[in-house]
TILOLO-504298 format. One line per field, with one value per residue (C-alpha): y, z, x; residue number from 1. Coordinates in Angstrom, 3 decimals, always signed. Layout:
N
c2 <- c(Y,...)
c3 <- c(Z,...)
c1 <- c(X,...)
n <- c(NUM,...)
END
This chain:
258
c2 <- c(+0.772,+1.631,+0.415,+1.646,+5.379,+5.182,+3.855,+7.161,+9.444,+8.399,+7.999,+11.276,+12.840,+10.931,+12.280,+15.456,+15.635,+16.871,+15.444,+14.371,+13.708,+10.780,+7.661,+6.425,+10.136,+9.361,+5.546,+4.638,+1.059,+0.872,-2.391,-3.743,-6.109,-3.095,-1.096,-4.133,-4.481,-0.311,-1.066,-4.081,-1.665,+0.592,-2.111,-3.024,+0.373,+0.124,-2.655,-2.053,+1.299,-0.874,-0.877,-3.658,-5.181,-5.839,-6.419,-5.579,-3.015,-4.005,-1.300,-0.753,-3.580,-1.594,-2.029,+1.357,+2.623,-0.679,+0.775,+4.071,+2.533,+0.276,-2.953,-6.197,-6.826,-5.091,-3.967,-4.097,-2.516,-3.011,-1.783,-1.009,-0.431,+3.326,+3.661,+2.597,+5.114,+4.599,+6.075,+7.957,+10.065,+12.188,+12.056,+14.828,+16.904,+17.954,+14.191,+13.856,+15.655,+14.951,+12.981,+11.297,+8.838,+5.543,+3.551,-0.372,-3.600,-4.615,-8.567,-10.200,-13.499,-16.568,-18.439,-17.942,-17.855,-18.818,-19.807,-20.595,-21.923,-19.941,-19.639,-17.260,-19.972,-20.661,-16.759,-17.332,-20.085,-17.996,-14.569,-14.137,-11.157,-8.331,-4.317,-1.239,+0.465,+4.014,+3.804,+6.924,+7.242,+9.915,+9.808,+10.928,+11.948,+15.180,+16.226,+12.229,+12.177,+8.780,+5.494,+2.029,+1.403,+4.537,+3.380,+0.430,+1.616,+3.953,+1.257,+1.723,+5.290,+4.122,+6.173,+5.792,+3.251,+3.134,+0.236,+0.101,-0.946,-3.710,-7.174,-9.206,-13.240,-13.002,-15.628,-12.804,-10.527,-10.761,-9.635,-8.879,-7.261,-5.142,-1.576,+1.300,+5.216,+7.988,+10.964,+13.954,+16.464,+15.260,+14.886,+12.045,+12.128,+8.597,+5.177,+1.956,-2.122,-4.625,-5.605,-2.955,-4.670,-7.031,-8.480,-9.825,-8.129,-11.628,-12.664,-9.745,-11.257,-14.679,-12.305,-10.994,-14.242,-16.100,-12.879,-13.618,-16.948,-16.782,-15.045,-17.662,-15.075,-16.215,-13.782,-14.546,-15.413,-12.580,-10.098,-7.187,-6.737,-3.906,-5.500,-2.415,+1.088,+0.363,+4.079,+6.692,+8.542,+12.112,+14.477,+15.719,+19.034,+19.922,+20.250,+17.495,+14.742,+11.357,+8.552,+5.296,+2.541,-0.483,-1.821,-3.826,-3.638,-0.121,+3.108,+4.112,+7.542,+9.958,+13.487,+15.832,+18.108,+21.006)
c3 <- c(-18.250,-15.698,-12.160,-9.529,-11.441,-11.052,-8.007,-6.463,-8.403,-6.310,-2.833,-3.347,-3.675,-0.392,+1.536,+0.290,+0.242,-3.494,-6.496,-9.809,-13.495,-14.590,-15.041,-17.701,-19.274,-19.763,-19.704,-22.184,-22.750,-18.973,-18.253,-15.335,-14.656,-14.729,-12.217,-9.569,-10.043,-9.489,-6.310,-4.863,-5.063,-2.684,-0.265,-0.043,+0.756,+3.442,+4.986,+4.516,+7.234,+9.667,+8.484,+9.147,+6.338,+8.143,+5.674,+2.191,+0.256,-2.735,-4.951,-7.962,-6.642,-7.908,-12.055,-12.317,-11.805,-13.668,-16.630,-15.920,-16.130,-18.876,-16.521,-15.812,-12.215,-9.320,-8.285,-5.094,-2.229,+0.874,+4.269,+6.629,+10.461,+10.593,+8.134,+10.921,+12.855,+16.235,+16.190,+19.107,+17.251,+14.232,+10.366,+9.713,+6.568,+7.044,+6.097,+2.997,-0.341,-1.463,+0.463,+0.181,+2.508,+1.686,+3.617,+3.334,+5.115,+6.950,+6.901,+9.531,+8.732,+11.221,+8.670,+5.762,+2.347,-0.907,-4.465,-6.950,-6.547,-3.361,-3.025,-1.270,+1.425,+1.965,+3.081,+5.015,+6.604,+6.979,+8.354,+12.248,+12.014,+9.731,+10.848,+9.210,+8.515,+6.891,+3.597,+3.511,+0.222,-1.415,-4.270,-5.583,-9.312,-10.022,-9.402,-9.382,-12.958,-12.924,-15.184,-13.986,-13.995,-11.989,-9.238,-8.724,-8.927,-6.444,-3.857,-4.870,-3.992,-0.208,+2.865,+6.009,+7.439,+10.578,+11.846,+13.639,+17.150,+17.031,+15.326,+14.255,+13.344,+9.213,+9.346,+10.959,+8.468,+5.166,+2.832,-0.199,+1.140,+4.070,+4.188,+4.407,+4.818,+4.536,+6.409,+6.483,+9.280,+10.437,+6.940,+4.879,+1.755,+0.048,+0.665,-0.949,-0.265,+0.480,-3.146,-4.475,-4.077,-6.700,-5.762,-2.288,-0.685,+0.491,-3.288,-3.687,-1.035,-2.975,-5.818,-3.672,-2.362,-5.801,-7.456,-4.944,-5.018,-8.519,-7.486,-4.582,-1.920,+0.905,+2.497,+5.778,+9.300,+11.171,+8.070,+7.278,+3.964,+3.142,+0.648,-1.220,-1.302,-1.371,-2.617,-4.442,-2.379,-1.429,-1.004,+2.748,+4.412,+7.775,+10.611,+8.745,+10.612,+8.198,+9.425,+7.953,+9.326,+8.419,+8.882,+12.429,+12.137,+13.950,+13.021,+12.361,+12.501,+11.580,+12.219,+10.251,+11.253,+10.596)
c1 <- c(+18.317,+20.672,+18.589,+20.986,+20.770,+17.082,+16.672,+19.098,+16.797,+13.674,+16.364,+17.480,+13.984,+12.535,+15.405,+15.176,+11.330,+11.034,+9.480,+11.120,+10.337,+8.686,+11.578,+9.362,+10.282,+14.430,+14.133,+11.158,+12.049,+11.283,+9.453,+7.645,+10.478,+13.037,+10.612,+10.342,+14.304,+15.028,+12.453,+14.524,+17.749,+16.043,+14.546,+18.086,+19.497,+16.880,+17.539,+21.319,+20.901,+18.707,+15.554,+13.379,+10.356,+7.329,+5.191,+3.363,+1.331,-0.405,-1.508,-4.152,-6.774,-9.882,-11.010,-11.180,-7.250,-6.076,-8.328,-6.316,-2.924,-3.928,-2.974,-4.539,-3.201,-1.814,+1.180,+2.684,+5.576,+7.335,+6.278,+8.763,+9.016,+9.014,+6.360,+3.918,+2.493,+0.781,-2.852,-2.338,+0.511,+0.044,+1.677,+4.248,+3.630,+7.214,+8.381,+6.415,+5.970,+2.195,+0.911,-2.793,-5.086,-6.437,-8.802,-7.772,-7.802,-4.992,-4.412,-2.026,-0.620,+0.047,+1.276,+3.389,+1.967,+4.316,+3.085,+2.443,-1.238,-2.235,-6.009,-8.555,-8.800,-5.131,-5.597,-8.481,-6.730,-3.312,-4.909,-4.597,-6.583,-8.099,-8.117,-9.503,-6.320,-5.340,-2.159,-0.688,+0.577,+3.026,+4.678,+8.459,+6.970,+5.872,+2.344,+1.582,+1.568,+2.658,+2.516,+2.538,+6.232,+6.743,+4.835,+5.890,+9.931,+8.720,+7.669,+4.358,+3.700,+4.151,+5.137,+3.152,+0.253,-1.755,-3.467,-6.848,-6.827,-9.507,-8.563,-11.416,-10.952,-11.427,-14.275,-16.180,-16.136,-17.820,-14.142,-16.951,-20.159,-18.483,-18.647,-16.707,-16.619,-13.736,-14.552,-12.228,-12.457,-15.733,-17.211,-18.011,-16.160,-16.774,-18.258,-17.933,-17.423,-14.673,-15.576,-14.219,-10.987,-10.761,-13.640,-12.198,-9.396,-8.446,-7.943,-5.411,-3.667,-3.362,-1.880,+0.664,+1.239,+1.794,+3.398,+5.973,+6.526,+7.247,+10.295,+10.585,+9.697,+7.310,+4.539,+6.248,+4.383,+3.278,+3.767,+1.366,-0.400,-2.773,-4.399,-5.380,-8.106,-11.731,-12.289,-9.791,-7.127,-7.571,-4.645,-4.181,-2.947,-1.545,-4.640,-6.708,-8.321,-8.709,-11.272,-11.755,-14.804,-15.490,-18.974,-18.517,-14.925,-14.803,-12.529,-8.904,-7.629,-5.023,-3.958,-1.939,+0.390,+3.012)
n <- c(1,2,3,4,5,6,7,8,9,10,11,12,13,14,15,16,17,18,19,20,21,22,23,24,25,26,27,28,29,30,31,32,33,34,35,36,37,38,39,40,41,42,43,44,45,46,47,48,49,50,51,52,53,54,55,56,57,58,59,60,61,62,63,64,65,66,67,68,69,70,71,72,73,74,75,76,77,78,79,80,81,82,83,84,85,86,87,88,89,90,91,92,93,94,95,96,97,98,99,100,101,102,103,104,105,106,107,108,109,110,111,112,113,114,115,116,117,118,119,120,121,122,123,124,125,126,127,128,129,130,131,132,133,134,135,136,137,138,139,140,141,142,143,144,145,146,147,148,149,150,151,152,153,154,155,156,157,158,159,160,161,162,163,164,165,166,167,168,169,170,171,172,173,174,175,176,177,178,179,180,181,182,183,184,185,186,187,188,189,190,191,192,193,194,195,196,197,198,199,200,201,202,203,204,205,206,207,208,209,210,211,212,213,214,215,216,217,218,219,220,221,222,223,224,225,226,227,228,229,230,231,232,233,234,235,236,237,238,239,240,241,242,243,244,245,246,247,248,249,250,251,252,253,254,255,256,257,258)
END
């Protein structure tokens, strides 16, 4: 398949804030491998105007949407610069298409991380701090009808993040037993546990990590990862208020607007 074609298709309809048909629709030999290569053409666009990798995203950590997408691992994204958004400030509706909340953790790294044969406790070891943190993901394909290969060409559905403002050493926090609650305007909407993501968000991480390496990319110092929902997304509108705690971790927020 034709990767630069692709990857304008989804460029075009970020810029232009509209949604598009499936890739997997006019390319349906599309592969995994093709997906992660029409991603890498945009990541270089990116960085090509200025824009600065900070970080990543990994995607489908819970048993539940891999049994959706008919997948037996993850996928993952880049996170960029101006996809972080200050609590204090609110999330544009203008900038984004359709647009839904996750609550995640949010890893930092003081070391770098690259596999193969990276372990939970390399990560443990590697992690300067954990956050609760909000993904806000969107997504180029129409009505999110999308498969795995979609997703991932698309960056991984990503747009926007926000990080909590209270960092907590990892050994602190228990990454399978913790707790967490979405609330939207004031209400709780869903519940669940760090386990949620596969089984230890810090064991994503070491997927990411070794995923990576393979293609002999380090999980740089001081990157970000969100290592992935602990409950399913829900879709936002302008004037609602998104919450996210984490059982002694404390609270992240995020306001939509016009």
């Amino acid at each position: 398949m034709d990767h630069k074609k692709a990857a304008q298709f989804l460029w075009e309809a970020e810029q232009g804030r509209y949604q598009i048909d499936r890739l997997t629709q006019s390319n349906s030999g599309m592969t995994v491998e093709d997906a992660y290569a029409v991603q890498l053409e945009n990541v270089r666009r990116r960085k090509e105007q200025g824009e600065v990798v900070i970080g990543m995203k990994i995607g489908l950590t819970s048993g539940a949407m891999q049994k959706l997408l008919k997948v037996g691992e993850p996928d993952y994204g880049h996170l960029f610069e101006n996809m972080l958004i200050l609590e204090r400030d609110s999330c544009s509706m203008a900038e984004l298409i359709q647009p839904k909340v996750e609550g995640e953790l949010a890893f930092c790294l003081n070391k770098g991380l690259k596999g193969p044969g990276v372990t939970v406790a390399d990560v443990y070891n590697a992690t300067a701090w954990v956050t609760p943190a909000i993904e806000i993901v969107d997504s180029r394909i129409r009505d999110w009808k999308i498969s795995l290969a979609d997703t991932i060409a698309d960056n991984g559905s990503s747009a926007r993040f926000v990080l909590g403002g209270r960092m907590a050493p990892i050994g602190n926090v228990d990454m399978r037993l913790t707790g967490m609650t979405l609330e939207q305007n004031g209400e709780l909407i869903s519940s669940g546990t760090t386990a949620e993501v596969w089984g230890n968000p810090a064991a994503a991480v070491a997927w990411l990590a070794n995923k990576l390496g393979a293609f002999g990319i380090e999980l740089a110092a001081g990157s970000i990862v969100m290592a992935g929902a602990v409950t399913a997304a829900l879709p936002a509108k302008a004037g609602d208020i998104f919450t996210v705690s984490f059982q002694g971790m404390g609270s992240v927020s995020v306001r939509f607007t016009d």
